[in-house]
C-alpha positions as CSV (number, residue, x, y, z in Angstrom):
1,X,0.0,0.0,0.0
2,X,2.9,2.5,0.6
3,X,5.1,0.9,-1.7
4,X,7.5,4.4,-1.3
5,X,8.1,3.5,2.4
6,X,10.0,0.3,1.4
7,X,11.9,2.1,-2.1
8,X,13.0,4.6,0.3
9,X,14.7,2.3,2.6
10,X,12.7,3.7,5.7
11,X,10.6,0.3,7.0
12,X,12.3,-2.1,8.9
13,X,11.7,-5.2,10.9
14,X,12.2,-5.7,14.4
15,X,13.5,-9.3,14.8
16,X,13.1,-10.9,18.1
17,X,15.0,-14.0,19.2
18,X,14.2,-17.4,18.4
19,X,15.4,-18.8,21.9
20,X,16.3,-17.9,25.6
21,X,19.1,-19.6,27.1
22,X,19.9,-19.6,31.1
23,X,22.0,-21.4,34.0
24,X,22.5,-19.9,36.9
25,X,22.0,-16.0,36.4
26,X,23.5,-16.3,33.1
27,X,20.6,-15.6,30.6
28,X,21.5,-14.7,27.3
29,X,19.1,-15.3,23.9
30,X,19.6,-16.7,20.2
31,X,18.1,-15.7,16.8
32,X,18.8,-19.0,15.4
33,X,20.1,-22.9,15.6
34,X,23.6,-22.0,14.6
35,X,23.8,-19.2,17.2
36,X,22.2,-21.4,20.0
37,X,24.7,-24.0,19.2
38,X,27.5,-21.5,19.6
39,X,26.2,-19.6,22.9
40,X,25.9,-23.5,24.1
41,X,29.7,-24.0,23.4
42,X,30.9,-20.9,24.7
43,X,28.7,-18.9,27.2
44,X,27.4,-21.9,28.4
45,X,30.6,-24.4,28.3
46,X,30.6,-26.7,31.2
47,X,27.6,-26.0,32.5
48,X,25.2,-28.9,33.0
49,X,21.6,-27.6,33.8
50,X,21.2,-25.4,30.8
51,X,17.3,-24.4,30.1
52,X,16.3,-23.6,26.2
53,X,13.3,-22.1,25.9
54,X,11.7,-21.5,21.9
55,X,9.8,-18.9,21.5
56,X,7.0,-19.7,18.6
57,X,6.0,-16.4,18.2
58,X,6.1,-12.8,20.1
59,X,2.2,-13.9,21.7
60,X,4.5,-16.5,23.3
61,X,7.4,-14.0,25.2
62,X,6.8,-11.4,28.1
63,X,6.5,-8.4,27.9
64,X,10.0,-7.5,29.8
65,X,11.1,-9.7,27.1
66,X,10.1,-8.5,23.9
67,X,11.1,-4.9,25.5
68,X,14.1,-6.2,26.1
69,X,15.3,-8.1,23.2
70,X,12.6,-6.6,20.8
71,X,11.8,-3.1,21.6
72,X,15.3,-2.0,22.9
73,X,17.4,0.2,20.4
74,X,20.7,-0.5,21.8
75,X,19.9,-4.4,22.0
76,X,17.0,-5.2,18.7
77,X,18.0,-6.6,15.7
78,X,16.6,-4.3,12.4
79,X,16.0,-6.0,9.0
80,X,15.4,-3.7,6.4
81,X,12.6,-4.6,4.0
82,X,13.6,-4.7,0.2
83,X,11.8,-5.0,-2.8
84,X,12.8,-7.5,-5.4
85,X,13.6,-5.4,-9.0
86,X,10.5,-5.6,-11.3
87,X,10.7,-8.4,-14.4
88,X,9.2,-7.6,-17.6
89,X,7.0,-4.6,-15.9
90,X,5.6,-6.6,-13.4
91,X,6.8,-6.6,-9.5
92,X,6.6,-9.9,-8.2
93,X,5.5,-8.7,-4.7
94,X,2.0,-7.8,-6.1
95,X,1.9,-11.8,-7.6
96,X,3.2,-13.3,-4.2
97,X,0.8,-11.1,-1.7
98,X,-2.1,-11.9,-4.1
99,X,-1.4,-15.5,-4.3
100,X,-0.9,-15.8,-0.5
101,X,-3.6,-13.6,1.3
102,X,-5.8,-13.7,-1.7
103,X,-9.4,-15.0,-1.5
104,X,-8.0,-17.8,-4.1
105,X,-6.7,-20.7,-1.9
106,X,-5.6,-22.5,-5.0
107,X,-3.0,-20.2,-5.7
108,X,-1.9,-20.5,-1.8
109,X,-2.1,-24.4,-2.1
110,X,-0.1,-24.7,-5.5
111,X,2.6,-22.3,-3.4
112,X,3.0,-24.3,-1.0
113,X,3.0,-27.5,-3.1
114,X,6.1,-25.7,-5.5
115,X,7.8,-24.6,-2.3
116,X,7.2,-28.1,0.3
117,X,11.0,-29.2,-0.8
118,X,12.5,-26.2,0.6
119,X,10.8,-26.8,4.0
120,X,13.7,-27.9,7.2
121,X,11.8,-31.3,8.6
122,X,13.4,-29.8,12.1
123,X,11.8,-26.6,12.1
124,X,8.4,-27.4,10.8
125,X,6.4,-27.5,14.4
126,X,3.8,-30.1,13.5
C-alpha cells in the first residue's frame, strides 16, 4: 500500500529471538540454531543444567522480554525490508501477496505445493 516506504529504505523489521538460554544468572538469547549451538559452546561451556526455551512467536514472550530483546534500540535486531527489482513490468511482490492472502486458496495451495522441498523437517512444528 505504501510501496515508497520500502523504495525509500525507511521500514524495517524488528526481529526478536528465536530462543532464551539460562543457567545460573546467566541468561542470554539466540536468533537461530547455529547461534544457539555456539552460545551453548561458549557462554554456556561446562555447564550442565542449561534451560532452552523456543519462542514460537512474540504472543509467546513477556512483555520485559520483547522490551528487552525486541523493543530495545541498543539491544534489537533491524532487518530492512527490500523490494525485489521488477521483471518484464511486473513486481513480483504484487503476484506473491495476491497468491498468498488472496481469496484464491488454490494459488496458496499450489505455493505451498512448489515450495514443500525447501521446508527444514526440524523446524516445521507439527
Amino acid at each position: 500500500m505504501m510501496p515508497g516506504l520500502i523504495e525509500s529504505g525507511s521500514l524495517y523489521l524488528a526481529q526478536p529471538p528465536l530462543y532464551r538460554l539460562s543457567a545460573g544468572g546467566t541468561t542470554v538469547y539466540a536468533m537461530d540454531d547455529l547461534h544457539r549451538e555456539e552460545l551453548l559452546k561458549t557462554t554456556f561451556k561446562g555447564k550442565s543444567k542449561i534451560d532452552v526455551s523456543r519462542f514460537k512467536g512474540l504472543g509467546e514472550m513477556p512483555a520485559a522480554q520483547l522490551k528487552e530483546t525486541t523493543m530495545n534500540p541498543k539491544t534489537r535486531t533491524l532487518l530492512q525490508v527490500t523490494l525485489p527489482d521488477t521483471i518484464d513490468g511486473q513486481n513480483p511482490v504484487d503476484s506473491l501477496v495476491d497468491d498468498l492472502m488472496g481469496k484464491n486458496a488454490e494459488a496458496r495451495f499450489n505455493f505451498i505445493q512448489a515450495n514443500a522441498v525447501y521446508a527444514d523437517d526440524e523446524a516445521l512444528d507439527i
